[in-house]
N, C-alpha and C positions, 0 to 999 in steps of 0.2 A: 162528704169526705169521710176518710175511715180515722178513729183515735181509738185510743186502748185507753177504758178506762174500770172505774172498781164503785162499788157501791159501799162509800165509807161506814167503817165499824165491821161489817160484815167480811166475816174470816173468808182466805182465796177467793173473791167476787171478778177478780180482774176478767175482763172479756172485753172483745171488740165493738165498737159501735159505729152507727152510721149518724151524721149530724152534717145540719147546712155548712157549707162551704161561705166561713166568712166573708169579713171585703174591708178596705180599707175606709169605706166611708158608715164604718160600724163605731167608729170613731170619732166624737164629735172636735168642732171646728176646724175641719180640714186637716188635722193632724194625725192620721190615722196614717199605717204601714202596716200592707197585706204580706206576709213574709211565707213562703213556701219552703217546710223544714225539711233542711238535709239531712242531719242527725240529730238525733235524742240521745241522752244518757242513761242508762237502766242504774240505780242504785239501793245502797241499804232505808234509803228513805220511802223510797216506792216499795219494796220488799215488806218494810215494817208497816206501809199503809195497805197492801195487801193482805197482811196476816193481822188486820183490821183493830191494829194495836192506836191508830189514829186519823185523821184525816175528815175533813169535812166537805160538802156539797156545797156548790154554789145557791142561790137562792132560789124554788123555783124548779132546781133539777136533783135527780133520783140517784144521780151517778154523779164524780169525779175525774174530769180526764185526767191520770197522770203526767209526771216528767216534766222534770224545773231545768234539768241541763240540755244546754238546749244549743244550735248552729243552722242558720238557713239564711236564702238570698231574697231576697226585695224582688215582690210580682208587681208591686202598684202603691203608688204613692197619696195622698191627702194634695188639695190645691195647696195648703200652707206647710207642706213640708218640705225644708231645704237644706237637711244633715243630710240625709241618704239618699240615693237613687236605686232606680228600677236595676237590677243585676249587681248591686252590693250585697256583700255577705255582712252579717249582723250576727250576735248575741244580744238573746235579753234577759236583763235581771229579771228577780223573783219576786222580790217583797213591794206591794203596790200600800199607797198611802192610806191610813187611817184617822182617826180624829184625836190622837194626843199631840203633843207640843211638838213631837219629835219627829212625828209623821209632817206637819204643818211645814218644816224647816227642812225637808228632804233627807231626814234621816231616820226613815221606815224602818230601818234594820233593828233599832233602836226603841222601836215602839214600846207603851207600856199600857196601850190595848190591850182586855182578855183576849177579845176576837179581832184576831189579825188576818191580813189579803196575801194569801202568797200561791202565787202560780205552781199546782198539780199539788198543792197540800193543801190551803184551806184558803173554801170561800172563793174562787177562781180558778177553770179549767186549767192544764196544763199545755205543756208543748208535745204529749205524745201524740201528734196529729200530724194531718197531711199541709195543713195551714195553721196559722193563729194571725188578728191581726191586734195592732197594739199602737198605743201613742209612739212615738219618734223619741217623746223624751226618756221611756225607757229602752230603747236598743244603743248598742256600742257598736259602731263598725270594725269590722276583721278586716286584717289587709288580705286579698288573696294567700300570699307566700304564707300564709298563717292557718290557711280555710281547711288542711288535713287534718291538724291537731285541735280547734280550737272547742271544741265540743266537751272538753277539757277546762276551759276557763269558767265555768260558775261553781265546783268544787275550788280551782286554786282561788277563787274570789274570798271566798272564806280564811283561806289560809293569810291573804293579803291583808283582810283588815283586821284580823289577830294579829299580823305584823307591826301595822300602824299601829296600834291600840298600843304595844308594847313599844315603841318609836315614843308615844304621846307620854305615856305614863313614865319613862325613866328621862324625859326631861326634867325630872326634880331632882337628878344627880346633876345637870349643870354639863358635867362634860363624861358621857359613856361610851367606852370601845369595847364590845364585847366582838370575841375571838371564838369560842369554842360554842356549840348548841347541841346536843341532843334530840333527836325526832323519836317519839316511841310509837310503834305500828308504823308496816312501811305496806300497806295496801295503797288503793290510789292515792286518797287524800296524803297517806304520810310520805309518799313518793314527791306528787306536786311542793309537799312541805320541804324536803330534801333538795330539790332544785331553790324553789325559793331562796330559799337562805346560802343554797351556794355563788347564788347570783349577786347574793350581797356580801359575797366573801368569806365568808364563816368555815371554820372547819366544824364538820357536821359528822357526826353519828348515828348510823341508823338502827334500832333495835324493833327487833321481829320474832314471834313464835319460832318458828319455823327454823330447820337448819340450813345452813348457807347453801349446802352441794346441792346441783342442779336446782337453783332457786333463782329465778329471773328476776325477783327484787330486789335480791343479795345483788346479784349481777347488776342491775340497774344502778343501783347504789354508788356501787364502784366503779362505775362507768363514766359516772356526772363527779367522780372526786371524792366520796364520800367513805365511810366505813359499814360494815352491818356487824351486827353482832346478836345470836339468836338468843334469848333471856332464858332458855331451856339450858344451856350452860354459863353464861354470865349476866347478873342479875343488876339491874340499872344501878343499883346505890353497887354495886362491887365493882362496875364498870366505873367507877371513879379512880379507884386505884393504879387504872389503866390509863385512863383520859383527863384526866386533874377533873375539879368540877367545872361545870357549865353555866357558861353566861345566860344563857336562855334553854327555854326547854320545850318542848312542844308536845305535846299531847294527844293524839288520835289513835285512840288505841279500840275503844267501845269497851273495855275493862278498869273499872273502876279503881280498884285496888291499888294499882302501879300507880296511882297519882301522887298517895304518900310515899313512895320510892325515889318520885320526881320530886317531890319537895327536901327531901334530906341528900339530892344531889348537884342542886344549886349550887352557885355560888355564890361570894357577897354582893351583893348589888344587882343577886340573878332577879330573871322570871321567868314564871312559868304560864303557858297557854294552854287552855282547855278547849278542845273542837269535840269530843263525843258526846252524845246526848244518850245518857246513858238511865230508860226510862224502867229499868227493874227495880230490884227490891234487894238486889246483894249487901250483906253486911259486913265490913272484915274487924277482925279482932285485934289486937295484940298490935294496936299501932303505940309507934312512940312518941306519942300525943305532947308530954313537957319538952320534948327534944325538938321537936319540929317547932310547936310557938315559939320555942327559946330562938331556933335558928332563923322566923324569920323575924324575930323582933330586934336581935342583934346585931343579924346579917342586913337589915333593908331590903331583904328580901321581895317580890310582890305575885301574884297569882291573878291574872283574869281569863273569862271565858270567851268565846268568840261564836258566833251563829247568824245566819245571814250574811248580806254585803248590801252597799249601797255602788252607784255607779263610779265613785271614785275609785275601788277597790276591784272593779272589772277593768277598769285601762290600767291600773298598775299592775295587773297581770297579763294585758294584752304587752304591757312595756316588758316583761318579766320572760315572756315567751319570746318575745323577739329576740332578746338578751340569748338567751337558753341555745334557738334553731343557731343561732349565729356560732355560740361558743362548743356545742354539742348537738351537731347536724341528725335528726332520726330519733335522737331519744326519749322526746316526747311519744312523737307514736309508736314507741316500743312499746308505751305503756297499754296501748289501745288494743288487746291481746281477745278479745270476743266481740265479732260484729256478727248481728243480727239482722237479714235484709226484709225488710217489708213487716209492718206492726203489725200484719197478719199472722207471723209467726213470735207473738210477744210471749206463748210457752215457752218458748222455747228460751227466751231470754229469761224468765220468773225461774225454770228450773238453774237455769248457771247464778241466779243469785241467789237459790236457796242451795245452791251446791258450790259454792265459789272454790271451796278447798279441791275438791275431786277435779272441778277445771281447771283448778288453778287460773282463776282470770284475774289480772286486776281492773279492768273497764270493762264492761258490755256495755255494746252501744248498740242503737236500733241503724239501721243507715236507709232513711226513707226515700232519697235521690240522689241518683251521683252529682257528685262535682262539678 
């Protein structure tokens, strides 16, 4: 079978490869699911393991298959598998178990392993391939009505258990209604963020580089409920004056700097969630370091970061999407703006992700079968 894979560390290595065509009894005790992938996700994770800034081999092998986001149907089942059958569509998580506490109790996401298992980043092949096959216990079934968009769900998984995480953590207030949220960066991730939270009611703001006119994010935005606002003329702490502050905040921007803007534009009893991994060397000056501790020591303030998911965090976004097709027919796959047919042509998809601006895309997706 054919997969696109990279020889980790080594700068642009990505190239195609031929490799046996798995099976479901590669899986030991009968629990194995041969899944034949319809869509792959191309993203800034594969880009940055491409330009060989990270990324590991499995053990044993020379290369990496890419691609964690991932959508395909069920070819063949294990004798003891009875969640899925043969022609259901499926996602699978990413992060497979390792030997800390955290990993032991099903929450890999959480690991505090140097060397972690995570599919098309490290230590285990990807899903940019024509097959993969994998235990049952890590697939989530897709309903059909869902099987266009859903290739889409292991980015918003991310977003979801940054959700929870901030659910878990302002239980110490006892009783919290927060009303108003900020998203900063409205690429895929801050998009799926912007629905998210509209589907929990929030009036939501979206801020982006970029200016609104002929901007399909801008438009996006404001399609699902939302606001945009380009930080090229209004800058998130001065978007306060416009938007009172914000009960939560969200983060996805890959710029560092705007984090201290998010933090002096909370509000009391706000917080704020970090989703980029943001692995340079940037330094910024002239923060106002007594004003920010002050604000969140008085305010109760709180900050955490989010990476990975675990399987709970994939059906709250399967529930999240169905919410979404229901309330706003088509605007998930508005988002789905570069498909790519056959991993034969995965230049073609590496150039629209190191050109995302000139395409203007916010998803490349590989589509290895139809529907």
């Amino acid at each position: 079978m054919k997969a696109v894979a990279v020889i980790p560390k080594k700068e642009n290595s990505v190239h195609l490869v031929e490799m046996d065509k798995p099976s479901a009894g590669d899986v030991k005790g009968g629990r194995g699911v041969l899944v034949e992938v319809v869509r792959v996700g191309a993203c800034g994770t594969d880009r940055e393991i491409n330009n060989g800034e990270y990324g590991v081999a499995p053990p044993g092998s020379e290369f990496l298959v890419l691609g964690h986001e991932n959508f395909g149907r069920v070819v063949e089942i294990g004798e003891n598998v009875r969640e899925v059958a043969v022609g259901d569509f499926v996602v699978a998580t990413v992060r497979r178990p390792g030997r800390s506490i955290y990993d032991k109790i099903g929450t890999q996401d959480f690991t505090t392993d140097e060397k972690y298992f995570e599919r098309g980043i490290s230590r285990i092949h990807g899903y940019m391939a024509e097959y993969y096959a994998e235990n049952v216990e890590y697939l989530v079934k897709i309903p059909e009505k869902l099987a266009e968009i859903a290739v889409l769900l292991e980015p918003l998984s991310i977003i979801e258990k940054g959700l929870k995480q901030a659910s878990d953590i302002q239980e110490r207030l006892k009783i919290w209604h927060p009303k108003t949220a900020a998203v900063l960066g409205t690429g895929n991730v801050g998009l799926l963020t912007v629905m998210a939270l509209r589907m929990r009611g929030y009036d939501v703001h979206g801020f982006g580089w970029e200016l609104p006119e002929d901007y399909l994010n801008a438009e996006l935005c404001r399609a699902i409920g939302a606001t945009y606002d380009s930080t090229q003329k209004t800058s998130v702490t001065d978007s306060v004056a416009k938007y009172g502050q914000y009960d939560l905040v969200f983060e996805c921007t890959g710029y560092s700097p705007i984090i201290f803007d998010a933090m002096q534009s909370l509000n009391e009893n706000g917080i704020l969630i970090l989703s980029s991994v943001t692995g340079g060397d940037r330094k910024t000056d002239a923060v106002p370091s007594d004003k920010i501790n002050q604000q969140f020591v008085l305010g109760n303030r709180a900050m955490v970061g989010t990476v990975n998911a675990n399987r709970e965090h994939f059906e709250m976004g399967v529930r999240d999407f169905a919410v979404c097709e229901a309330m706003y027919p088509g605007w998930l796959a508005r988002m789905m703006t570069h498909k790519v047919v056959g991993l034969e042509n995965f230049a073609q998809a590496f150039d629209i992700l190191e050109n995302g601006a000139k395409y203007k895309a916010i998803k490349t997706y590989f589509e290895v079968k139809e529907i």
